[in-house]
Residue frames relative to the residue before (quaternion, step in Angstrom):
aa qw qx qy qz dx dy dz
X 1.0000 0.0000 0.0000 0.0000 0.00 0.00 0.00
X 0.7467 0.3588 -0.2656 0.4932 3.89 1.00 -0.43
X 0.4892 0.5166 -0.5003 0.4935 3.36 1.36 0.50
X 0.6858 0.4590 -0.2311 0.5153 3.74 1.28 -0.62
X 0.5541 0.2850 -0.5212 0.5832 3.76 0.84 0.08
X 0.4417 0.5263 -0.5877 0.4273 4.40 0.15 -0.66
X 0.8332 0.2859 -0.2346 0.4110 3.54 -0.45 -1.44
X 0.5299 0.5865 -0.4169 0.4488 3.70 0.94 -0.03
X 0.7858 0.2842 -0.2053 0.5096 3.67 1.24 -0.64
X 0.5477 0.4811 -0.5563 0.3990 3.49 1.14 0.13
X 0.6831 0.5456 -0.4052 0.2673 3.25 0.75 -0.63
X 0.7105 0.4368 -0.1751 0.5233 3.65 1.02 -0.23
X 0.7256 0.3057 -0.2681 0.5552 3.20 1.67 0.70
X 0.7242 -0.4814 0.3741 0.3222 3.80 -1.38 0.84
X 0.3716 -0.5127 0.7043 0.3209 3.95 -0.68 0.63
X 0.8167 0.3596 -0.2879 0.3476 4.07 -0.06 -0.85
X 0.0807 -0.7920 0.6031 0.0489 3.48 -0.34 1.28
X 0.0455 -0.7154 0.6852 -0.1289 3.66 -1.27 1.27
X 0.7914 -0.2294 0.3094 0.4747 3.37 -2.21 0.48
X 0.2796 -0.6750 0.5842 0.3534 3.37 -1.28 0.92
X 0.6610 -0.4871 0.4043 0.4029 3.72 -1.13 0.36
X 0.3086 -0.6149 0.6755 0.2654 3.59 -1.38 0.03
X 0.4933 0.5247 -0.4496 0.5284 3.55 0.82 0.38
X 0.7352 0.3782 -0.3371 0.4503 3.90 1.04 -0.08
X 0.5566 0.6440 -0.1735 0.4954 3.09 1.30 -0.03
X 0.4668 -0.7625 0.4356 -0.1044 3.40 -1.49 1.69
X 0.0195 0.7816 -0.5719 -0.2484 3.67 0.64 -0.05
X 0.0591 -0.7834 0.6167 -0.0508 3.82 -1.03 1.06
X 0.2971 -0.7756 0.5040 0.2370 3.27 -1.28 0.13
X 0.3557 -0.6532 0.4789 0.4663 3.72 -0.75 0.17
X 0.5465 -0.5505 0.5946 0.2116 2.54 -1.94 0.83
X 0.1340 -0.8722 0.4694 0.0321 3.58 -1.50 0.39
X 0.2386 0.8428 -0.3859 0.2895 2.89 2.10 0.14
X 0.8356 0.3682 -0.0446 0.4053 2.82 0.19 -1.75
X 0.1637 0.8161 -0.5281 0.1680 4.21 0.77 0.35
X 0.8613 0.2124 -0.0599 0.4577 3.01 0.64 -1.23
X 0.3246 0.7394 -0.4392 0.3937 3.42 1.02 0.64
X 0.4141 -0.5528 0.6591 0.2976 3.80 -1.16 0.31
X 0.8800 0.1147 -0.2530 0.3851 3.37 -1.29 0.68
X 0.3354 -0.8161 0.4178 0.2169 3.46 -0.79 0.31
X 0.9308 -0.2757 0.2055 0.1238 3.91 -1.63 0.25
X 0.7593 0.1848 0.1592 0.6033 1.84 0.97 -2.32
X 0.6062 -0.5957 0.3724 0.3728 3.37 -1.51 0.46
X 0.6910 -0.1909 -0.0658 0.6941 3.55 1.00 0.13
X 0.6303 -0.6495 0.3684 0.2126 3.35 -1.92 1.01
X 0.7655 0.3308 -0.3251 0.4460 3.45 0.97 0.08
X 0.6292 -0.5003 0.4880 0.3401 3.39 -1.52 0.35
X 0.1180 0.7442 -0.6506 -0.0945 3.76 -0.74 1.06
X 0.8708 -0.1796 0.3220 0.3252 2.69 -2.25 0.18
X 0.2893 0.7522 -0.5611 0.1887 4.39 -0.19 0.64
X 0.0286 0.8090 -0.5497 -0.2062 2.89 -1.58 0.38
X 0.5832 -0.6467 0.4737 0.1312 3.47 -1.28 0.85
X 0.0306 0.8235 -0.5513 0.1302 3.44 -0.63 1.54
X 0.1293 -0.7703 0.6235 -0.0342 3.27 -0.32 2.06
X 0.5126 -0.7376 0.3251 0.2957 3.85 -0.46 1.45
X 0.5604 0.6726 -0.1848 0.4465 3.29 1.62 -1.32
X 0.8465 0.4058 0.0463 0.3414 3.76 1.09 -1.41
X 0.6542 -0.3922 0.5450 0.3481 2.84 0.83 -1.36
X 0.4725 -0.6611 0.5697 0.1229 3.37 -1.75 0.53
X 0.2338 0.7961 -0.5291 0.1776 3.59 -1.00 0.61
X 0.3661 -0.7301 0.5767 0.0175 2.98 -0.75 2.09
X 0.0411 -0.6471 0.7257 -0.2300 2.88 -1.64 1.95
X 0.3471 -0.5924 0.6405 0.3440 3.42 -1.48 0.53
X 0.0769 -0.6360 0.7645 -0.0717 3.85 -1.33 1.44
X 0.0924 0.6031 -0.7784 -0.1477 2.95 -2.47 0.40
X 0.2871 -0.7185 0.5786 0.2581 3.30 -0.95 0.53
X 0.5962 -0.5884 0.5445 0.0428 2.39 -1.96 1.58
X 0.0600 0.7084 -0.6646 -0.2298 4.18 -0.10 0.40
X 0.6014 0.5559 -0.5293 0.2216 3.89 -0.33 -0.20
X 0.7299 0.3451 -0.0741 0.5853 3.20 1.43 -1.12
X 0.2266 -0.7059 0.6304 0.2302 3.91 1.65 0.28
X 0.5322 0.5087 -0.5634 0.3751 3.87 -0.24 1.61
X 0.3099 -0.7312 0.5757 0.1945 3.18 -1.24 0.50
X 0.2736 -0.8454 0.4561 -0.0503 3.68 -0.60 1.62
X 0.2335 0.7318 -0.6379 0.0543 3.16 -1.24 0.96
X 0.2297 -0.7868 0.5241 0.2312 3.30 -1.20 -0.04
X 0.4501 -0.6493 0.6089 0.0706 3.23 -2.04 0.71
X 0.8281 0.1235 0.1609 0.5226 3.20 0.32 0.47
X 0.7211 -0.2269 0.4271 0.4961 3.49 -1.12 -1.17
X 0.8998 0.2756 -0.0998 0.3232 3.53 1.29 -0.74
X 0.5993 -0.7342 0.2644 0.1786 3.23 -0.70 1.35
X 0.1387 -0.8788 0.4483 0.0862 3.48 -0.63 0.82
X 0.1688 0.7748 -0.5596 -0.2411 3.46 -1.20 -0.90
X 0.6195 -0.5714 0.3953 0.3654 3.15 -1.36 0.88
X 0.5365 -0.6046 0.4849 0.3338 4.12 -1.39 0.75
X 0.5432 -0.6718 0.4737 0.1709 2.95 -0.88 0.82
X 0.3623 0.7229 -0.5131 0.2878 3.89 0.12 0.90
X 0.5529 -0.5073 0.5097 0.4209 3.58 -1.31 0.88
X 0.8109 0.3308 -0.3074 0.3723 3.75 -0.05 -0.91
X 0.5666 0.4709 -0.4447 0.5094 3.75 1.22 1.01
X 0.1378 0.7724 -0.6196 0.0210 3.25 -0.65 0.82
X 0.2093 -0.7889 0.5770 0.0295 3.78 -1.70 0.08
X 0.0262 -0.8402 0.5322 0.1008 3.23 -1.06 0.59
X 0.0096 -0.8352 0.5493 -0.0252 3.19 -0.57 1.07
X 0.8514 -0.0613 -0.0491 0.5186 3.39 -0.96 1.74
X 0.6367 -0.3686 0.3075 0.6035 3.53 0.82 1.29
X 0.7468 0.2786 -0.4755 0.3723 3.91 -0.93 -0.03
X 0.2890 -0.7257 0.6238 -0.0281 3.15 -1.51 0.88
X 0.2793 -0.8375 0.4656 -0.0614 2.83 -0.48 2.22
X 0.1620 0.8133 -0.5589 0.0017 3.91 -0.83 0.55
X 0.3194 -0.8555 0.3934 0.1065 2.95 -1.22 0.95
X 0.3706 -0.9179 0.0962 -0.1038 3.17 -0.08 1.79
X 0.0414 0.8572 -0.4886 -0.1576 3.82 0.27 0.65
X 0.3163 0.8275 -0.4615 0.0467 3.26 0.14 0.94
X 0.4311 -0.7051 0.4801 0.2941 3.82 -1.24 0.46
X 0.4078 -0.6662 0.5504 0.2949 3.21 -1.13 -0.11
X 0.6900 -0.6114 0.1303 0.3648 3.43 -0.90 0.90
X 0.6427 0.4774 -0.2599 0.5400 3.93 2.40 0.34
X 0.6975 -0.6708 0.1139 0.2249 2.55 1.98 0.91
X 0.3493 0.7486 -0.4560 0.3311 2.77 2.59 0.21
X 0.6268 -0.3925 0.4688 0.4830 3.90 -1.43 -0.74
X 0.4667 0.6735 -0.5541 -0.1468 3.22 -0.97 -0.79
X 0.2046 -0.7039 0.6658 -0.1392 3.39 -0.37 1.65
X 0.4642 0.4464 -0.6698 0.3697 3.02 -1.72 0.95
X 0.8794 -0.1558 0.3717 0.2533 2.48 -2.88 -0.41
X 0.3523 0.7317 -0.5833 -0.0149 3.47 -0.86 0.84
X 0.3188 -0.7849 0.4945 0.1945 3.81 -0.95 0.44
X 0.3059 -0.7092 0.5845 0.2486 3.66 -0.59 1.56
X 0.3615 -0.6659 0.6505 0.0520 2.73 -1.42 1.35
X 0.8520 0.1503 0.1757 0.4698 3.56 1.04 -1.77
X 0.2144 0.9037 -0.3677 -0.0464 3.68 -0.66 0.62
X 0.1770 -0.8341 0.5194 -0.0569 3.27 -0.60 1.26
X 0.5130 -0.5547 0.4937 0.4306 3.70 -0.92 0.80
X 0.6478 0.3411 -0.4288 0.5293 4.40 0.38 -0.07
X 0.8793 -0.0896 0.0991 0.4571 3.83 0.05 -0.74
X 0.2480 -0.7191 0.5908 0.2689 3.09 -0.97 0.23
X 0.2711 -0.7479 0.5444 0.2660 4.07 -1.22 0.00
X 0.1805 -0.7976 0.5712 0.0712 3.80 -0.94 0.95
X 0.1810 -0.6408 0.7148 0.2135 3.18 -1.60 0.12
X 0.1578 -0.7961 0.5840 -0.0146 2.89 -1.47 0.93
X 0.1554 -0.8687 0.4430 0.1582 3.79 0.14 1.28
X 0.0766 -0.7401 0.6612 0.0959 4.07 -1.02 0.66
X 0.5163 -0.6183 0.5212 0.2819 3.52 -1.68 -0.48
X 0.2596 0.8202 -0.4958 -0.1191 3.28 -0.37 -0.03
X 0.5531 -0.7756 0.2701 0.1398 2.82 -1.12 2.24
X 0.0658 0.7302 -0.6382 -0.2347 3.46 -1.03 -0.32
X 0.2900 -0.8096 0.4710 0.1967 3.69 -0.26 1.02
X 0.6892 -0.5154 0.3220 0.3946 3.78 -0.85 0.32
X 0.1600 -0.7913 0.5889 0.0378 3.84 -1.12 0.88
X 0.2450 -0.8297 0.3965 0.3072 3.12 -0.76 0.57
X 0.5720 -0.6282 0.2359 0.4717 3.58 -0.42 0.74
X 0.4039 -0.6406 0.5263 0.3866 3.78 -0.87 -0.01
X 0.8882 -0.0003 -0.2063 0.4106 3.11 -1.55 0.31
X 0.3004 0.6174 -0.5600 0.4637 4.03 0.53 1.77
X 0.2042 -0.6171 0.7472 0.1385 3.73 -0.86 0.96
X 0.4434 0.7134 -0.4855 0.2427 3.55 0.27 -0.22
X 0.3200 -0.7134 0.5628 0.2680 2.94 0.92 -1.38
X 0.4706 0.7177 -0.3733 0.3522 3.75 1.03 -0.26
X 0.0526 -0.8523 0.5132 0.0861 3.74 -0.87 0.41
X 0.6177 -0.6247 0.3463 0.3290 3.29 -0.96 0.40
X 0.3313 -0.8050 0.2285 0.4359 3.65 0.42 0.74
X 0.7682 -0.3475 0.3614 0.3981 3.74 -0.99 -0.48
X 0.1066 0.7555 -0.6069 -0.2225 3.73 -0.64 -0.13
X 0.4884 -0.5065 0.6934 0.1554 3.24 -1.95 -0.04
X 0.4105 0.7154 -0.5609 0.0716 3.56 -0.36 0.14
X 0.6278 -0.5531 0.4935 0.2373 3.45 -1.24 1.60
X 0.1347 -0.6547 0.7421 0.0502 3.64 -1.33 1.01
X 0.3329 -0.6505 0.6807 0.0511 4.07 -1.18 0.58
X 0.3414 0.6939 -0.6130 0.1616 3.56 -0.64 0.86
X 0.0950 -0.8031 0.5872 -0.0354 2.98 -0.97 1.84
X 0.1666 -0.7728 0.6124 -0.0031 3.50 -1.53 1.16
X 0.3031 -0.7267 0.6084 0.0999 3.17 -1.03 0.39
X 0.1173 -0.7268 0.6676 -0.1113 3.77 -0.02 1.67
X 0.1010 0.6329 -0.7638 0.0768 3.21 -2.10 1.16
X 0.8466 0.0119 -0.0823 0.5257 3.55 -0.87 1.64
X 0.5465 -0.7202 0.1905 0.3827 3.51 1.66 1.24
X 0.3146 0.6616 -0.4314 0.5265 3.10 1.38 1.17
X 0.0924 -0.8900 0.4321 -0.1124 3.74 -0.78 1.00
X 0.0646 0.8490 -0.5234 -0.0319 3.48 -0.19 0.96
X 0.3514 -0.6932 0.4017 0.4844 3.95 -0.71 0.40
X 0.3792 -0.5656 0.6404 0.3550 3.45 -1.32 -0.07
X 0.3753 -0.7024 0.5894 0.1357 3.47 -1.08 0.85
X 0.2987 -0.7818 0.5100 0.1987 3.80 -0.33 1.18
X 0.7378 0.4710 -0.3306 0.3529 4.01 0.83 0.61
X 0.6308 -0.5990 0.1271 0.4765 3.68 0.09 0.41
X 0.6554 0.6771 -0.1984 0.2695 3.10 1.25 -1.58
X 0.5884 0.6513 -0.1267 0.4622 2.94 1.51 -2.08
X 0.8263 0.4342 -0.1527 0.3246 3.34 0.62 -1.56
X 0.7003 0.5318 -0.1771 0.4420 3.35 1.72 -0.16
X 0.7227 0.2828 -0.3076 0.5505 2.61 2.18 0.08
X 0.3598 0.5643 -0.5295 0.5213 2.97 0.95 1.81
X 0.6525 0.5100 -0.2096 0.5199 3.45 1.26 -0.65
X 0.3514 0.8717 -0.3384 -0.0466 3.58 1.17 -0.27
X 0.3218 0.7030 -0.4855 0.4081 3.69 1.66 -0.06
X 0.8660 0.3492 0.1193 0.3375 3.27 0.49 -1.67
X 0.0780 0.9381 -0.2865 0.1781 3.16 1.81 0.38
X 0.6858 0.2462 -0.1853 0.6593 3.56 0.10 -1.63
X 0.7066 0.4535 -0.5094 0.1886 3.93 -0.44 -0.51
X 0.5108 0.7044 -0.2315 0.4351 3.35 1.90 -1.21
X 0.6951 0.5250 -0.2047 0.4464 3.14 0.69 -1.50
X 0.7298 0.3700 -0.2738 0.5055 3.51 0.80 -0.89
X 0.5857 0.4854 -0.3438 0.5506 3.54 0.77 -0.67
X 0.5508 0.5707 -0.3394 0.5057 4.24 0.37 -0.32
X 0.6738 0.5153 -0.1995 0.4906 3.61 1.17 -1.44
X 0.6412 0.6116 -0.2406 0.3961 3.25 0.67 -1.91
X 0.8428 0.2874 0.0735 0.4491 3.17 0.11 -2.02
X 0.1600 -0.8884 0.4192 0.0976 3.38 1.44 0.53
X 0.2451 -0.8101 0.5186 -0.1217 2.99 0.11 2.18
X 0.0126 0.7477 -0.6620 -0.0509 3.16 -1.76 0.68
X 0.1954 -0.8401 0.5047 0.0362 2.98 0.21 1.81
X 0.4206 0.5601 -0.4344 0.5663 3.84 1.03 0.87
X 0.7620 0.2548 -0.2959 0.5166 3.97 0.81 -0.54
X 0.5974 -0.5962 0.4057 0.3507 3.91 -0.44 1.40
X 0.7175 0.4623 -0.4022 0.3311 3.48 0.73 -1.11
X 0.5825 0.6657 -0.2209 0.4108 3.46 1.13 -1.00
X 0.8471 0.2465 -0.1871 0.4320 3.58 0.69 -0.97
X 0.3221 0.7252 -0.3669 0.4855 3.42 1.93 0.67
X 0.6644 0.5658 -0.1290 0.4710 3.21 1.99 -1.79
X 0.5819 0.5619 -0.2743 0.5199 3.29 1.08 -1.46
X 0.7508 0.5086 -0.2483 0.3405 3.91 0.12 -1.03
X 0.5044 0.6127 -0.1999 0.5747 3.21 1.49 -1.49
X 0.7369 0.4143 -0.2857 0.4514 3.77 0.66 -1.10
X 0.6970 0.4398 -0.4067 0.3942 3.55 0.86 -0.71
X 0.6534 0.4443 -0.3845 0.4774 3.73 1.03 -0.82
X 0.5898 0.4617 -0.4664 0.4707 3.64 0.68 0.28
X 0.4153 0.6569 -0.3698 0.5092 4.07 1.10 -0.18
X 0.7890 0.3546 -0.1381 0.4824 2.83 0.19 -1.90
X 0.8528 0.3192 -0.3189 0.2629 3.86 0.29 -0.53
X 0.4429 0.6405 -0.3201 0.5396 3.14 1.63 0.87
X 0.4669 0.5878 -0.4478 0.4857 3.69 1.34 0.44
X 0.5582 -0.5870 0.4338 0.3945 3.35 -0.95 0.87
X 0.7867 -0.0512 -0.1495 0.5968 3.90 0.68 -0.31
X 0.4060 -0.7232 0.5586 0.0105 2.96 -0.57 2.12
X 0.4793 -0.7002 0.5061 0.1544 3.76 -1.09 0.99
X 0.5375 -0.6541 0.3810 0.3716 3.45 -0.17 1.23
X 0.8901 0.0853 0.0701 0.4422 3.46 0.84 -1.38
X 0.5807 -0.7430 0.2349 0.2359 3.11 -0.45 1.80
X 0.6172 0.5312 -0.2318 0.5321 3.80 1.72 -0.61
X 0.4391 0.6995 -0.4967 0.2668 3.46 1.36 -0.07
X 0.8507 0.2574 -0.1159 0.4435 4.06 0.82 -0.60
X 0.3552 0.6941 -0.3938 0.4868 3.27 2.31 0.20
X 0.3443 -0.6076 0.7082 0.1040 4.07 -0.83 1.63
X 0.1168 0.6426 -0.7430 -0.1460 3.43 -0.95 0.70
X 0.4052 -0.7289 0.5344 0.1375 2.67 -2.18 0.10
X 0.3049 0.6866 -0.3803 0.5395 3.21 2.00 0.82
């Protein structure tokens, strides 16, 4: 599957890699809220090896991390801090994940634009991950005159969806949930989940589980143009 997203970005990118532009580029500031919190921001704490593909331009290898509080991808110049603009026809990879920026809706037509990382692709749909924070702000302890508090954390949330024709539904990461989103196909899932003792908690698994339903669904004597046609979201 990462030999097929690679060849998914050479093709939409220059063989000639040069200075990224300063036309792609964001002056930001760091954040400092969060210093003294447990867990961190970013999806990992150092700057790796990435490159940046601007459809219009070209390719061009930069050290990036991505920011999830601020859904941005970060580097610096110098003393000063960047991030890459935010446009569908900019993308990036950084340490094997593949980063795209997204205008997509949900299936009531809400937005939900942003950072998302292909996980999976298939001529019907493709499957993303999408990384958030959830905060826990500082408490103070109970019975402490001190005055001391327990510090803040950060901890990384995973949410994966599965988008056809920039349409997007989440995938639920538990059995129950996820079969009643799947209801066309219900009793076969359910057994197939058993059988093949799924763990729709290990990416590889719910890549498998999905793969299995668009393989259901194209085995009906009239097969449904589009795989989201009987998929309940809950977005």
């Amino acid at each position: 599957m990462r030999k097929v997203l690679l060849l998914l970005f050479l093709t939409i990118s220059s063989t000639l890699l040069a200075q990224l532009p300063r036309s792609l580029l964001k002056s930001t500031e760091k954040i400092t809220t969060f210093s003294e919190y447990d867990g961190s921001m970013y999806m990992k704490a150092r700057y790796k090896e990435s490159s940046v593909i601007n459809e219009k331009t070209g390719t061009y290898d930069v050290k990036l991390k991505y920011n999830i509080y601020t859904d941005a991808l970060e580097l610096t110049q110098g003393s000063k801090l960047y991030e890459i603009i935010k446009s569908p026809t900019i993308h990036a990879r950084i340490d094997g994940d593949y980063f795209y920026y997204c205008d997509f809706k949900s299936q009531r037509g809400l937005n939900r634009d942003g950072y998302y990382i292909l996980v999976e692709l298939n001529d019907k749909y493709r499957i993303y991950k999408r990384l958030t924070l959830k905060i826990k702000e500082p408490e103070k302890k109970q019975h402490v005159n001190s005055g001391l508090t327990d510090p803040g954390e950060l901890r990384t949330v995973t949410s994966y969806f599965i988008e056809e024709g920039g349409i997007i539904v989440e995938l639920p990461l538990n059995k129950k949930d996820i079969l009643a989103i799947f209801t066309d196909k219900g009793a076969e899932l359910k057994e197939y989940l058993k059988k093949e003792k799924i763990r729709l908690r290990k990416e590889e698994d719910l890549i498998r589980f999905v793969a299995r339903y668009n393989a259901l669904k194209s085995a009906e004597d009239n097969p449904s143009q589009s795989l989201l046609t009987n998929i309940s979201g809950r977005n």
